[in-house]
C-alpha positions in Angstrom: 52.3 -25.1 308.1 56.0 -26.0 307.3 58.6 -23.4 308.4 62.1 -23.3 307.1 64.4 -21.7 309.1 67.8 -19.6 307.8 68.8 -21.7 304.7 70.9 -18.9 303.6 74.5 -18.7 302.3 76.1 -17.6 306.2 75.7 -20.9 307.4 75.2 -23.4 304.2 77.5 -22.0 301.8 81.3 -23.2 302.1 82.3 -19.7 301.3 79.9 -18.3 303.9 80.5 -15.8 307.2 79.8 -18.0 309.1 81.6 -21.3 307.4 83.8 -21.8 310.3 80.8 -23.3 312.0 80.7 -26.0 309.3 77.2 -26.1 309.5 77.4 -27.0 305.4 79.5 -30.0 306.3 77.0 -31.0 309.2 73.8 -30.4 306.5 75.3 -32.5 303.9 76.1 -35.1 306.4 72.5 -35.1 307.4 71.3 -34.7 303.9 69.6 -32.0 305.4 68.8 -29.8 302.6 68.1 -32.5 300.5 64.9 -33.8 302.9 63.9 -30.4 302.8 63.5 -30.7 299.1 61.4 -33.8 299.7 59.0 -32.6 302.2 58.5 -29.2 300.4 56.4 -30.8 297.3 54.7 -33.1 299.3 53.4 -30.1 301.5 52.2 -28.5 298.4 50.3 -30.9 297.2 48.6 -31.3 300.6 48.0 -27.6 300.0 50.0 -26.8 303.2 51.1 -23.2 303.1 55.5 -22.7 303.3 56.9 -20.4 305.6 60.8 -19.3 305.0 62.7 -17.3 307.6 66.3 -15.4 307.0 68.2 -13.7 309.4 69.2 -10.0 308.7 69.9 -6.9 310.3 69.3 -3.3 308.8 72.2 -1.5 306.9 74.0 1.1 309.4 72.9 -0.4 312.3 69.0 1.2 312.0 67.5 -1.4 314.2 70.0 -0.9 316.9 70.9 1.5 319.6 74.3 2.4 320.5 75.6 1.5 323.8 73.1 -1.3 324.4 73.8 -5.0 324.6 72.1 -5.8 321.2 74.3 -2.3 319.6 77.3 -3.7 321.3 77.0 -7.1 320.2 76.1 -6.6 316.5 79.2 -4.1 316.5 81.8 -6.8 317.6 79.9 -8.9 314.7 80.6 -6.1 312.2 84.0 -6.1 313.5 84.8 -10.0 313.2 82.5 -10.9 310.1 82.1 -7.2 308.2 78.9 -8.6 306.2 77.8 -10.7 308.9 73.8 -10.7 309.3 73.5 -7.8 306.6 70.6 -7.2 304.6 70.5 -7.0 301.2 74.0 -9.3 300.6 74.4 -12.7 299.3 75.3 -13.8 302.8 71.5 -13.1 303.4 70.4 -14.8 300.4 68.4 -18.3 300.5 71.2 -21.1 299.3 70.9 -21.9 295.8 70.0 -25.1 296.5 66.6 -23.9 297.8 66.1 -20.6 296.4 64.5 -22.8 293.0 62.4 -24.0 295.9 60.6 -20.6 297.0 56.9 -20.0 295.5 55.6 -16.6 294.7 53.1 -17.7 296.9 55.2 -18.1 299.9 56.2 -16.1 302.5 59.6 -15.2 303.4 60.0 -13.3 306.7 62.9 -11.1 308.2 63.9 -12.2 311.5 66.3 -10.4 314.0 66.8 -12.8 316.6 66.8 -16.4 317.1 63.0 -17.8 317.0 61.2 -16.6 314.4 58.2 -15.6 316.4 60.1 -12.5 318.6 59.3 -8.8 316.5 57.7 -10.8 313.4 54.5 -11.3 312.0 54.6 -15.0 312.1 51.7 -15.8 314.5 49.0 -13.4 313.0 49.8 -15.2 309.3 49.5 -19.0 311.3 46.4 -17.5 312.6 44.7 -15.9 309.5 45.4 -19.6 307.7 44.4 -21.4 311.0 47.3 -23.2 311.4 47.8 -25.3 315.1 50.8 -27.7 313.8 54.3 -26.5 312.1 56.5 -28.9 310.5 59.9 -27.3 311.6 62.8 -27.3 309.4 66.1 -25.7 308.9 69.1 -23.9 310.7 70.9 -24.5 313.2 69.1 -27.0 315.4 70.3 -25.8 318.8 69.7 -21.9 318.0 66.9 -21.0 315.7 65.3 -24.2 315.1 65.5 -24.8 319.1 64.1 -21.2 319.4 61.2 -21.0 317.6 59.8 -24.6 318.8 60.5 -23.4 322.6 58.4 -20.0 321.4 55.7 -22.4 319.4 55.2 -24.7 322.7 55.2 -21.3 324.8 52.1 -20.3 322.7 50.6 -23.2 322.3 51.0 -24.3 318.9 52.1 -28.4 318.3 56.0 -28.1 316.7 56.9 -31.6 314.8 61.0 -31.1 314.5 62.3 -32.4 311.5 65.4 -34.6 312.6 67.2 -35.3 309.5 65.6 -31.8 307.9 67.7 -29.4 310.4 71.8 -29.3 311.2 74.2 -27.3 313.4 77.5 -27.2 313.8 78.2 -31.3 314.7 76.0 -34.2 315.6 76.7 -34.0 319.5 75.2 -30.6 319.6 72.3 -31.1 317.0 71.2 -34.8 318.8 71.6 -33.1 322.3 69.2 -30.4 320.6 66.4 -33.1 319.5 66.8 -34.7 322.9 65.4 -31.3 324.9 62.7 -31.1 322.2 61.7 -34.2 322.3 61.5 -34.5 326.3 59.0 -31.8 326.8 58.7 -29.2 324.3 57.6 -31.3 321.4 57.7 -34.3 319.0 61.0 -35.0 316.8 60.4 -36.9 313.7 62.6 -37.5 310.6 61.6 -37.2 306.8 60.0 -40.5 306.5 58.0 -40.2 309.2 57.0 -36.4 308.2 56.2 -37.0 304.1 53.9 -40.5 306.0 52.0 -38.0 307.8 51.7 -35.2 305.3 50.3 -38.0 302.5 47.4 -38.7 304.5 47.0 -35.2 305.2 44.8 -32.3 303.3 43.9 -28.9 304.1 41.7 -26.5 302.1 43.8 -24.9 299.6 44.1 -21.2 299.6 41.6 -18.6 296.9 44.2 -18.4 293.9 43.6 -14.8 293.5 43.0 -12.0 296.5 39.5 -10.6 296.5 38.8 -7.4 294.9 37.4 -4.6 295.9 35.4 -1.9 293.3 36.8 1.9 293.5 33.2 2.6 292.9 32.1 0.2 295.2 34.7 1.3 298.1 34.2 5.1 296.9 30.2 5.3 297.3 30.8 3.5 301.0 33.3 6.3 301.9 30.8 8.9 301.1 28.5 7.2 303.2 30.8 7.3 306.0 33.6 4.1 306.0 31.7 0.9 307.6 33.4 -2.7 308.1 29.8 -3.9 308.0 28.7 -2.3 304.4 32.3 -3.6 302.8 32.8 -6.7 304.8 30.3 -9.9 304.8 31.2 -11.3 308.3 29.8 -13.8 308.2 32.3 -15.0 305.4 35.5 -14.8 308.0 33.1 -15.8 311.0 33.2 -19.9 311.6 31.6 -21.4 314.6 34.1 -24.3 314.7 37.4 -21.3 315.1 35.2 -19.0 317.4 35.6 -18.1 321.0 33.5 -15.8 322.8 35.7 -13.1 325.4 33.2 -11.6 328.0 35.0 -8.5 329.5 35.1 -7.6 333.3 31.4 -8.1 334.4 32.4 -7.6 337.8 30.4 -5.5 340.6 33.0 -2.9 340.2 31.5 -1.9 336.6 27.7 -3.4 337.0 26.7 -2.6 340.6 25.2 0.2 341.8 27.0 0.3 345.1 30.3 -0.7 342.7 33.6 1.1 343.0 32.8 2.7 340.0 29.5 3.2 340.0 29.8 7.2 339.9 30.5 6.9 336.2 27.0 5.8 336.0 28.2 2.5 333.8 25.9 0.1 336.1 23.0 2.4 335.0 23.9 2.4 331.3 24.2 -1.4 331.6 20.7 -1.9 333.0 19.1 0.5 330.6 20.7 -0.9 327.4 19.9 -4.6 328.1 23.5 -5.7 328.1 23.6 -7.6 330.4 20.6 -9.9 328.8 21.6 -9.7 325.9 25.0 -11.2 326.9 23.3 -13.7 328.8 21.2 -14.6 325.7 24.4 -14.4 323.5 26.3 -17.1 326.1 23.2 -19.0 326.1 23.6 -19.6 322.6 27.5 -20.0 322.2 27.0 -23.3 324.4 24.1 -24.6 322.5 26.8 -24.0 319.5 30.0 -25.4 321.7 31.4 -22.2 320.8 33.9 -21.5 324.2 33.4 -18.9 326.4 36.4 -16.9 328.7 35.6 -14.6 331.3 37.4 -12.0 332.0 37.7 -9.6 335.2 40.5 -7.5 336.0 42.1 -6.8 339.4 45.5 -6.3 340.9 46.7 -8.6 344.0 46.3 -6.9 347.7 49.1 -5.1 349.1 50.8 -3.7 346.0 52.4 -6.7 345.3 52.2 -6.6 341.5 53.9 -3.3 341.3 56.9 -1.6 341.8 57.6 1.6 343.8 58.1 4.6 342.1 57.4 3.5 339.1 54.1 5.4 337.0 52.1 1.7 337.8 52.3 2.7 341.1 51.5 6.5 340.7 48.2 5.4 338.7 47.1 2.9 341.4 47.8 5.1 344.5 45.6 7.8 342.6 42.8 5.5 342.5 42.9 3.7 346.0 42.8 7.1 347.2 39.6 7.9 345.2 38.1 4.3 345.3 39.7 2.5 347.7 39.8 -0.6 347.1 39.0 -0.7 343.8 40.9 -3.1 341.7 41.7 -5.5 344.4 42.2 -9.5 344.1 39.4 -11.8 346.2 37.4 -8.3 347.4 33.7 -8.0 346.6 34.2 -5.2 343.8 36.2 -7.1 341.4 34.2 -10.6 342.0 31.8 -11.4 339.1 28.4 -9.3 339.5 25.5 -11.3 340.6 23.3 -11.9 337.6 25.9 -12.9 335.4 27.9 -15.0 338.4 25.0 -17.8 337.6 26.4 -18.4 334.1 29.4 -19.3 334.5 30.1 -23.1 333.7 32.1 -25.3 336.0 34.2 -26.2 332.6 35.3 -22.5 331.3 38.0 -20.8 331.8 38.5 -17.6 333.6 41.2 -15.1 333.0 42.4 -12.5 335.3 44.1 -9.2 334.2 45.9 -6.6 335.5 45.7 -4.2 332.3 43.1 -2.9 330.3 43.6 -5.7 327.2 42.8 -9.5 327.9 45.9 -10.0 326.2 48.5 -8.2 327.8 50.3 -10.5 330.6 47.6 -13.2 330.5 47.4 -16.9 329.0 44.7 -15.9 326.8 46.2 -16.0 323.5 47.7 -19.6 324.6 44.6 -21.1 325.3 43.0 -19.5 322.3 45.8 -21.3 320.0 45.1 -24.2 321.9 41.8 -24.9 321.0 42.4 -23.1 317.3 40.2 -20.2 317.5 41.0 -17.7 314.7 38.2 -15.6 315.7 36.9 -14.1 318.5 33.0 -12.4 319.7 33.7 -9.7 322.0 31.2 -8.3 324.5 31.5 -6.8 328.4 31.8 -3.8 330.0 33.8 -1.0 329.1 32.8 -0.5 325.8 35.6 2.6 325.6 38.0 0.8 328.0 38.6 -3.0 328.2 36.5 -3.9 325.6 38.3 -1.6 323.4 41.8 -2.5 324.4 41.2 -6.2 323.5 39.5 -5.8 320.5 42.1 -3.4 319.0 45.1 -6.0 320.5 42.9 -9.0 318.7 43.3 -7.2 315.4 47.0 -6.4 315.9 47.6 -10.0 316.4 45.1 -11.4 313.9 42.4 -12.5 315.3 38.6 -11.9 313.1 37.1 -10.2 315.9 33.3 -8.6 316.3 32.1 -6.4 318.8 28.3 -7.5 320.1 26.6 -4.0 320.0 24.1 -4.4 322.6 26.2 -6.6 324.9 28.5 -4.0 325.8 28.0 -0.5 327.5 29.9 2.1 328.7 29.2 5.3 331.2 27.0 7.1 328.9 26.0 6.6 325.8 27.7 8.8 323.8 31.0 7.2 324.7 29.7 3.7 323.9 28.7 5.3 320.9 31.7 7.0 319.9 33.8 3.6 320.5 31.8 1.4 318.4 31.6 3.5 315.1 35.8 3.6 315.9 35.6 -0.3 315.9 33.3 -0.2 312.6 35.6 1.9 311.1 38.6 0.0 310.6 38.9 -2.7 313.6 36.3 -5.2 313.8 32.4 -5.6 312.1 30.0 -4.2 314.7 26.8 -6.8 314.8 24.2 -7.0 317.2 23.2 -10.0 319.8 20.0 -10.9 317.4 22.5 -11.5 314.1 25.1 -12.9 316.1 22.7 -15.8 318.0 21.2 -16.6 314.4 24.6 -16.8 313.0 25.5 -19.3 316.0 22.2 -21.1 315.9 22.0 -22.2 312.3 
């Protein structure tokens, strides 16, 4: 994927905002723009997809609030540089000498800070096109370029910087730039060495056209009741090579009778269903496949030392230790992994720990998942309702192609396990059973 970053008329213009910077001095001196025009062609016709980011905020301060640090500070902006960062204005613009450059085809995001991953859709597009590696180019090295590398590291994506295809205000400050992101964060290489690369590079191009979809066809499914699985072939978005498969909390606390939790009658519902066979079937087969498998079980550390006093974290916890105490806890027996599914676990897969319902909020997960380039994701554990849930619906919201193995989940009755799944089949994820998803993996 190549990114460019801010080429607008504020900084590259010489009758910009922000000229004072001199960043167009600094880009002509480092025939920035120019290399951007070289690599942009020869990313094309390696069919790798462009990516252009400007910097705006709303008209009447709408993405602001008054009296904060972000109101405060756009409002001295306003003050100094009356167009400064507004939407909708040539300042905004993309410079002419790239604008000729901009497909229909590509995508031009909005950003509001400096990396161009923080409030924007950026990551669920690299991971809908499978993208691991950005070719980085654009403006200024030592604030958005330097930004949105440090985010792409953080997340586990590889960020090539484009030496002579970025500028800043001077040299000192745009080599002292390249130096940090080239100790640690990730490798710094100039035009030459980028258009080398891209030559012997090819990735599948994109369908020219978006697939359609029938009124009739769509209509007559409605009346049936909406179904991802009547609509959408999975197995069309479903490759073994991308996939991962997330089991959810199979801890004692969910599948043991003498659980924490077993009052909801979840262990019961478990045995009776066959989930937990069929999800030791299921990761059975994802090894024979080399799909990778993360296991997942929540608990919080002893003591109340991951939460605050007096805050509604605490309220909720101190609600359940008095009904289940214990429950929850780090190293206790409740939230250890239950016995019959303890065996599977291979000395080489990864475990996460959680202390929220999603296996993505506060946890590496999504790192490691861009790590090994998984774009989609087989869901199965224990809430179906709860945890399960949680993670399937944040998996959508970032992009992930996720399904939900029907039989390797359960909840505390049936009816709620039920009543979860037809919400996932509805507009969240296909709903497929153990049996398709093992001769999917298996072929």
């Amino acid at each position: 994927m190549l990114l460019v970053i801010d080429p607008q008329n504020d900084v590259l213009d010489e009758k910009g905002s922000l000229s004072f910077w001199q960043v167009w001095k600094h880009a002509a001196e480092n025939r920035s723009v120019e290399n951007i025009r070289r690599i942009i062609p020869a990313c094309r016709k390696a069919n790798i997809p462009v990516i252009w980011a400007k910097q705006y905020r709303l008209e009447k301060g709408r993405d602001v609030f008054p009296g904060t640090w972000d109101g405060d500070s756009l409002t001295l902006i306003r003050t100094l540089l009356p167009d400064g960062f507004m939407e909708n204005t040539w300042e905004t613009e993309i410079h002419r000498d790239l604008a000729a450059y901009v497909d229909e085809k590509d995508i031009v995001i909005g950003k509001h800070g400096s990396s161009m991953f923080e409030g924007t859709a950026l990551e669920k597009y690299l991971r809908n096109l499978g993208a691991r590696v950005l070719i980085v180019t654009g403006f200024l090295t030592d604030f958005c370029i330097e930004g949105t590398v440090r985010s792409a590291c953080d997340r586990g994506y590889l960020a090539v910087t484009v030496s002579d295809g970025c500028a800043t205000q001077n040299e000192d400050l745009h080599r002292d730039a390249l130096q940090r992101m080239r100790r640690l964060i990730g490798p710094v290489i100039d035009t030459d060495g980028i258009l080398e690369l891209v030559g012997k590079s090819s990735v599948n191009p994109l369908p020219s056209v978006q697939r359609g979809f029938t009124v009739e066809e769509i209509g007559k499914k409605m009346a049936e009741g909406l179904s991802l699985n009547d609509i959408v072939d999975w197995k069309r978005y479903l490759k073994k090579e991308t996939s991962a498969l997330l089991v959810i909390d199979p801890q004692n606390d969910n599948l043991h009778e003498k659980g924490s939790f077993s009052f909801t009658g979840s262990w019961k519902a478990a045995k009776e269903s066959g989930a937990v066979e069929r999800l030791r079937e299921l990761v059975s087969a994802c090894r024979e496949a080399r799909v990778p498998v993360f296991w997942i079980r929540q608990n919080r550390l002893t003591g109340g030392k991951d939460i605050f006093p007096g805050t509604f974290d605490r309220q909720v916890m101190d609600v359940v230790q008095q009904a289940v105490p214990g429950a929850f806890l780090s190293g206790s027996w409740d939230t250890d992994f239950f016995e019959d599914i303890k065996p599977l676990i291979g000395d080489d897969e990864m475990v996460i720990e959680k202390a929220a319902w999603s296996a993505f909020e506060s946890t590496p997960l999504e790192r490691y998942l861009n790590h090994l380039g998984v774009t989609g994701i087989i869901v199965c554990g224990f809430l179906t309702d709860f945890c399960v849930e949680a993670t399937v619906r944040n998996a959508s919201d970032r992009g992930y192609f996720s399904i939900i193995v029907s039989d390797a989940c359960a909840a505390a009755t049936e009816k709620d396990h039920g009543l979860a799944l037809a919400r996932f089949d509805r507009l969240i994820g296909p709903v497929v059973d153990a049996k398709s998803i093992i001769g999917f993996l298996m072929k």
